[in-house]
KEKE-3310 file (N, C-alpha, C; in steps of 0.2 Angstrom, whole numbers, plus 5000, padded with zeros to 4 digits):
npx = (4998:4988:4972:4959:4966:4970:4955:4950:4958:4954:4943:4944:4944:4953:4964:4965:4967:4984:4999:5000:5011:5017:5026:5034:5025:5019:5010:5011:5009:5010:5014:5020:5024:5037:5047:5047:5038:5039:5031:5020:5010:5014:5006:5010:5009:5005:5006:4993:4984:4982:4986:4998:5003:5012:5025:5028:5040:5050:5053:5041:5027:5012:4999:4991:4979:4966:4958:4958:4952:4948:4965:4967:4961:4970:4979:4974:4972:4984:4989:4998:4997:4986:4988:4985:4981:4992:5009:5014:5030:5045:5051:5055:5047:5033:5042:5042:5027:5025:5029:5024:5010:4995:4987:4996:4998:4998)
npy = (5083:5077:5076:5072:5061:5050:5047:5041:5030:5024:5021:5009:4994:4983:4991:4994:4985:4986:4992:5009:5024:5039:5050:5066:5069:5060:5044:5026:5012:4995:4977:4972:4976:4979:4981:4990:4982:4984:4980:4985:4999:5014:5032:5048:5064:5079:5093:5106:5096:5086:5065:5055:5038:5025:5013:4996:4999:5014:5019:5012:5019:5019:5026:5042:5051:5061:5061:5058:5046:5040:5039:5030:5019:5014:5010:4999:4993:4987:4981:4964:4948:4938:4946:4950:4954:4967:4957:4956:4960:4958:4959:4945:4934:4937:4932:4919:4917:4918:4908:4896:4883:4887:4877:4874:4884:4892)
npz = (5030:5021:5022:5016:5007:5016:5022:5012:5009:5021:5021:5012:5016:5011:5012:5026:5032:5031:5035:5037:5034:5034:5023:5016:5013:5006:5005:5013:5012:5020:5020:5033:5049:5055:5048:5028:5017:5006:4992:4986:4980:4983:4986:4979:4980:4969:4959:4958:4966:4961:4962:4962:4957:4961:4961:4966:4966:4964:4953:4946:4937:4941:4938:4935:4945:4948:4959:4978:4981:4967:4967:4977:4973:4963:4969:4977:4965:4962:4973:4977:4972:4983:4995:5011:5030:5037:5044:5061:5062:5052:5036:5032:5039:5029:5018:5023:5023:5009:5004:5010:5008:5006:5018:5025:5034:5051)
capx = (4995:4980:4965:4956:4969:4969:4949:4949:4963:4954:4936:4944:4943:4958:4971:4964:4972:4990:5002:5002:5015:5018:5033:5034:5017:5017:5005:5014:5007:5015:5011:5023:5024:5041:5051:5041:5039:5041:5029:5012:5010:5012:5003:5013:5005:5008:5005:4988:4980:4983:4988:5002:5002:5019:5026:5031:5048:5049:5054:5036:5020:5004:4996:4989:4974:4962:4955:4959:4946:4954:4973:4967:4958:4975:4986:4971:4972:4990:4991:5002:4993:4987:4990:4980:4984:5001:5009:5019:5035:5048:5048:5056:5038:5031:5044:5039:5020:5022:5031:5020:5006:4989:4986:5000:4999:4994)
capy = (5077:5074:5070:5068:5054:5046:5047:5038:5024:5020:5017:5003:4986:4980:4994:4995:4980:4987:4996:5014:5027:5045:5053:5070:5071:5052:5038:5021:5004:4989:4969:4968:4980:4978:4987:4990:4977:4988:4976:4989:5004:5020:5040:5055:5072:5083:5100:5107:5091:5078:5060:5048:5031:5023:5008:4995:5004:5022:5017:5008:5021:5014:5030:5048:5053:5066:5062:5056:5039:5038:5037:5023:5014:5012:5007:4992:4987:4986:4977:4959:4944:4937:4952:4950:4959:4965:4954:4960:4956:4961:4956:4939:4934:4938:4928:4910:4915:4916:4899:4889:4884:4891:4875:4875:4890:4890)
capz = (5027:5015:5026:5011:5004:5022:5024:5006:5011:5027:5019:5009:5018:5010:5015:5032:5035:5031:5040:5034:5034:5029:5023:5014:5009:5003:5009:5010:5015:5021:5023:5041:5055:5058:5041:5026:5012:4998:4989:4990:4977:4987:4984:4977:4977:4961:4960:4958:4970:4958:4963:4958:4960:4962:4965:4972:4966:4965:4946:4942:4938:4941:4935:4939:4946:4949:4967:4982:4978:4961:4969:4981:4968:4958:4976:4975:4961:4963:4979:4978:4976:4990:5001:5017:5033:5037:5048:5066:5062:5045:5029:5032:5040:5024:5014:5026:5021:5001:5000:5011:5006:5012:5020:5029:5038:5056)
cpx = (4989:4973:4962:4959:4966:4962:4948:4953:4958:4947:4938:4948:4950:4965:4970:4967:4978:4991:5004:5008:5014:5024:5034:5031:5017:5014:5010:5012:5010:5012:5015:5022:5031:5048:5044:5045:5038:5037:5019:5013:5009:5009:5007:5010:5011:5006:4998:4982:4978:4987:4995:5003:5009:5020:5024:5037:5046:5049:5049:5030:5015:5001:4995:4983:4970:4961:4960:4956:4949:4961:4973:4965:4964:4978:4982:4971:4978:4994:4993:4995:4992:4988:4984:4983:4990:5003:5012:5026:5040:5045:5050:5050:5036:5032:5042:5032:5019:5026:5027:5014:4999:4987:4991:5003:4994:4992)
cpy = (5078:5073:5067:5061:5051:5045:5040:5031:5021:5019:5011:4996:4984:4983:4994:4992:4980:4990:5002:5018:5033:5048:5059:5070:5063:5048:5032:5016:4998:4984:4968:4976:4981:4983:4987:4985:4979:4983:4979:4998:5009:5026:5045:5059:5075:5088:5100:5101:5085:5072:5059:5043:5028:5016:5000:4998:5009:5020:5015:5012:5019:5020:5036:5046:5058:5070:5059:5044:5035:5034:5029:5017:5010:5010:4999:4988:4985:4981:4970:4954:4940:4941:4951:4955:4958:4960:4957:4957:4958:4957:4949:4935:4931:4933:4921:4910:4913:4910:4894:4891:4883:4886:4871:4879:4890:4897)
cpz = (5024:5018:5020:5008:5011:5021:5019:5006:5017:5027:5013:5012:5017:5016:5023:5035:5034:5036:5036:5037:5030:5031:5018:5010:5005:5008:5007:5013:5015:5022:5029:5045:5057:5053:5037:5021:5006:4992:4986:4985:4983:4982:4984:4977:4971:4963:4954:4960:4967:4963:4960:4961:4958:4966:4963:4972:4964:4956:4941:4943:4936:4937:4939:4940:4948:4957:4971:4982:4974:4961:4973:4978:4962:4964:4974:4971:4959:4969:4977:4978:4983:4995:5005:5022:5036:5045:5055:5066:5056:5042:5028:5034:5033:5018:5016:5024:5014:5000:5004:5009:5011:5018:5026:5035:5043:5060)
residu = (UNK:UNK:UNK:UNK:UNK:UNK:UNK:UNK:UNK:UNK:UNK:UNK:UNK:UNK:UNK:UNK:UNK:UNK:UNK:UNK:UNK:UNK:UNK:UNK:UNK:UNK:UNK:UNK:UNK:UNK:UNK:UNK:UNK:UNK:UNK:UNK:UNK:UNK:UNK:UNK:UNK:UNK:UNK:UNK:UNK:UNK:UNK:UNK:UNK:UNK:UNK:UNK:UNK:UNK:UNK:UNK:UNK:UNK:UNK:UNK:UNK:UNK:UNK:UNK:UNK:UNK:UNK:UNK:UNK:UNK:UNK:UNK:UNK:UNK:UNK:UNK:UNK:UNK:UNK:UNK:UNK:UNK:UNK:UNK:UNK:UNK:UNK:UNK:UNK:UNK:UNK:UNK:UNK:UNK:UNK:UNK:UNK:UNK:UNK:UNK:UNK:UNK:UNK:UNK:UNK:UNK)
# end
């Protein structure tokens, strides 16, 4: 694993409130606890300690980067509107929060 990527994931506020994951050298964040919600750019390493930014589909690149910093700055600005902290529960969960409205939710 990357300590440096993780280090740089877990000084930003936002992501801290997800639920991370690592899988053959990739970072991946989720809105539930329960599956993941594939709705959350994940981090690719490249060869010579470059970034990539991907996602929410393996199919969608958000961009490269340089650093560790860099790479999480693109997960951020990629994160779903309204993304707050993952919930415990799947992604069904997630589906009853984006239809009701904020005012609604207890």
């Amino acid at each position: 694993m990357d300590f440096e990527l993780v280090r740089a994931a877990h000084a930003e506020p936002l992501l801290r409130q997800l639920h991370p994951s690592s899988s053959h050298h990739n970072l991946h964040f989720s809105r539930c606890t329960g599956d993941w919600s594939w709705d959350v750019p994940f981090v690719m390493h490249l060869p010579g300690g470059r970034y990539l930014v991907v996602g929410p589909s393996h199919s969608q690149i958000v961009g490269e980067a340089d650093t560790a910093e860099e790479a999480i700055a693109l997960v951020v600005g990629g994160l779903p509107p309204g993304c707050g902290p993952a919930i415990v529960g799947r992604r069904e969960g997630l589906d009853r929060l984006d239809t009701v409205p904020p005012n609604q939710i207890f």
